[in-house]
C-alpha positions in Angstrom: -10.5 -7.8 9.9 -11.1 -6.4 13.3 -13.5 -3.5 11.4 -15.5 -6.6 9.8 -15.9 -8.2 13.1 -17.5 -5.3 15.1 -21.0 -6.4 14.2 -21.1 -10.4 14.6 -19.0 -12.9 13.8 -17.9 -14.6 10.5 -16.1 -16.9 8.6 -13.1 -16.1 6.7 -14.3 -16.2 3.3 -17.0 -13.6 4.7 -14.4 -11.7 5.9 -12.2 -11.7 2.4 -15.8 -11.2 0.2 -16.7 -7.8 2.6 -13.0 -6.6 2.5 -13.4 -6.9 -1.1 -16.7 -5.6 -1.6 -15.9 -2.2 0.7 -13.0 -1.8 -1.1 -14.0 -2.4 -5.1 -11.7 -5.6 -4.7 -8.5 -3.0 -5.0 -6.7 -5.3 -3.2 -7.7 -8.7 -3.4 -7.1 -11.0 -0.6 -6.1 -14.4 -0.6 -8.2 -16.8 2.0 -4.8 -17.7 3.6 -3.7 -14.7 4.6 -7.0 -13.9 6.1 -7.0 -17.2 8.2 -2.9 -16.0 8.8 -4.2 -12.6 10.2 -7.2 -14.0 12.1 -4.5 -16.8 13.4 -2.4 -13.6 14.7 -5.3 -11.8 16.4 -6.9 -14.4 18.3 -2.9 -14.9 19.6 -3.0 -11.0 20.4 -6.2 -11.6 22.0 -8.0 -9.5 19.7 -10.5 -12.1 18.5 -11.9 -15.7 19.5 -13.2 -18.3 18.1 -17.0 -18.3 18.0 -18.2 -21.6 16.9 -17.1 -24.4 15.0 -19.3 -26.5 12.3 -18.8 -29.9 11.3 -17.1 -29.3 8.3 -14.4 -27.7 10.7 -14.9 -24.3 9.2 -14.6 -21.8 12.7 -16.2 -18.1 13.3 -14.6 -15.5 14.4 -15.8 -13.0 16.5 -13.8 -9.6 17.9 -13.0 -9.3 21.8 -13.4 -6.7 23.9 -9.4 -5.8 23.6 -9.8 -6.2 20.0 -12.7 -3.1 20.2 -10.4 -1.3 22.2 -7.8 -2.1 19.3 -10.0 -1.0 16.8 -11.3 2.2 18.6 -7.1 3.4 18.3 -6.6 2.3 15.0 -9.4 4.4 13.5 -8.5 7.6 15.5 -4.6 7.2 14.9 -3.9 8.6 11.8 -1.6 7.0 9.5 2.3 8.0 9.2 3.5 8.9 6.2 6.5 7.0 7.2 5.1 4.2 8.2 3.4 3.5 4.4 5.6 1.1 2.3 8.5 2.7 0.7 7.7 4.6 -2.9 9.7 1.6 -5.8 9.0 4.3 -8.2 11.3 7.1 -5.9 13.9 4.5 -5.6 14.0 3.2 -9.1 14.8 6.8 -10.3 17.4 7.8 -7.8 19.5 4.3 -8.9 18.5 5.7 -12.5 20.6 8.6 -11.8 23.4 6.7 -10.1 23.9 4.1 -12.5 25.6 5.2 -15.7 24.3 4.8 -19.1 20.3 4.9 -17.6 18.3 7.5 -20.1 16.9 8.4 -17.0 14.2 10.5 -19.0 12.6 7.7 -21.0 12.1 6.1 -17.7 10.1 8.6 -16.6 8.4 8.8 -19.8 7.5 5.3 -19.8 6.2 6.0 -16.2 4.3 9.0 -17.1 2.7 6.6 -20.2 2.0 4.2 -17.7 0.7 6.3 -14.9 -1.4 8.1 -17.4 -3.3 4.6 -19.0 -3.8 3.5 -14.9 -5.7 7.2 -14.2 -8.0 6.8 -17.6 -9.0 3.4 -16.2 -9.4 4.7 -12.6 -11.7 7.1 -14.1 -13.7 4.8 -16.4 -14.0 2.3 -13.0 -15.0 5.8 -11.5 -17.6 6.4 -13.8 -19.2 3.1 -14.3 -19.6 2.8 -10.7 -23.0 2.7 -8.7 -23.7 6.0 -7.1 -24.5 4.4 -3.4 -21.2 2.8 -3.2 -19.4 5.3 -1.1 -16.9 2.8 0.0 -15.6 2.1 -3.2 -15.8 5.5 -4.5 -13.5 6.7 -1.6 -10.8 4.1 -2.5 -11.1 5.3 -6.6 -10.7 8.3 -5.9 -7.8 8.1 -3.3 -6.1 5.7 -6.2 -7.2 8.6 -8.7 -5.8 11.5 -6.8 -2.7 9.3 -6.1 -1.5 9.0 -10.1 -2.6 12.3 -10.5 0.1 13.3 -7.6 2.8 11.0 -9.5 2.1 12.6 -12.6 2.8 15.5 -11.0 6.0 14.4 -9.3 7.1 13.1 -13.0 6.5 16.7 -14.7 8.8 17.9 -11.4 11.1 15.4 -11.7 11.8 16.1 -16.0 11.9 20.0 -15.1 14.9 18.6 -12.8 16.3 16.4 -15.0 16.4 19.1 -17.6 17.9 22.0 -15.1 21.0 19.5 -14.1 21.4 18.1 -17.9 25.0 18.6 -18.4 26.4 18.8 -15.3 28.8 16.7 -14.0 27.7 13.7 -11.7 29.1 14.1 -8.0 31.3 11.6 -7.3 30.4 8.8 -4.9 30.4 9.6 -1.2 33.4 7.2 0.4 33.4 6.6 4.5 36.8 5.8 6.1 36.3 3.2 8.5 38.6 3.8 11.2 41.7 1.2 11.6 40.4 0.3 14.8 36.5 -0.5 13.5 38.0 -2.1 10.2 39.8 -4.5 12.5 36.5 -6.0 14.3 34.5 -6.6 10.7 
């Protein structure tokens, strides 16, 4: 929001129609969590209201402490660890731990998937104008992002296939001490 602010201000449906326009409307946002988020900024200080019209609609314009804000956030990278964590990752290690999973046709049916998401990316990819560089960024991070999980799906059948037949370790058991057992 704050990146939408930097030239003048706006409402909140301006806000949501340029988030979606810059970014192909990959992630669509709902009005209320825009006026949610603008609510929490102009708390932090980061924005203020501008003006209000009669029909009680407000603008909403970014502070100085909200350039300042913005300034970090675009030269902060991002942490991997801070990214939402992977479903997919998750969904196969339970796979594995849960017996009677055919842990293989879930990755097949994730590789089917994956693979009908990336000939769509690249159809959107194609049919889109050549001046939108915005857009074209976030394709092609969303492109190069099933073609990593693909990957990771080959990597994680050539595994699969290498521990077929072997024994699953048991689970792991922690002895609470007496002393620790007696405060829970």
């Amino acid at each position: 929001m704050l990146a939408l602010l930097q030239d003048e201000p706006k409402y909140g449906y301006q806000l949501r129609g340029e988030f979606e326009a810059a970014t192909g409307a990959t992630w669509p946002l709902n009005i209320g969590q825009v006026y949610t988020t603008l609510t929490r900024l102009e708390r932090d200080g980061l924005v203020r209201a501008a003006s209000s019209e009669g029909d009680g609609r407000s603008m909403y314009e970014i502070t100085d402490a909200g350039r300042t804000e913005l300034a970090n956030w675009f030269q902060t990278p991002v942490a991997r660890e801070s990214r939402p964590r992977d479903e997919l990752a998750i969904k196969l290690a339970l796979a594995l731990a849960v017996p009677g999973v055919d842990v293989s046709a879930v990755v097949q049916r994730q590789r089917m998937s994956t693979m009908q998401s990336l000939q769509e990316l690249t159809r959107q990819k194609r049919n889109s104008a050549e001046g939108e560089i915005s857009w074209q960024l976030v394709i092609e991070s969303m492109i190069f992002g099933a073609e990593a999980e693909i990957r990771w799906l080959d990597h994680c059948e050539a595994m699969l296939l290498r521990h077929r037949g072997k024994p699953r370790p048991a689970p792991q058991t922690y002895d609470v001490p007496a002393d620790q057992e007696a405060r829970s």
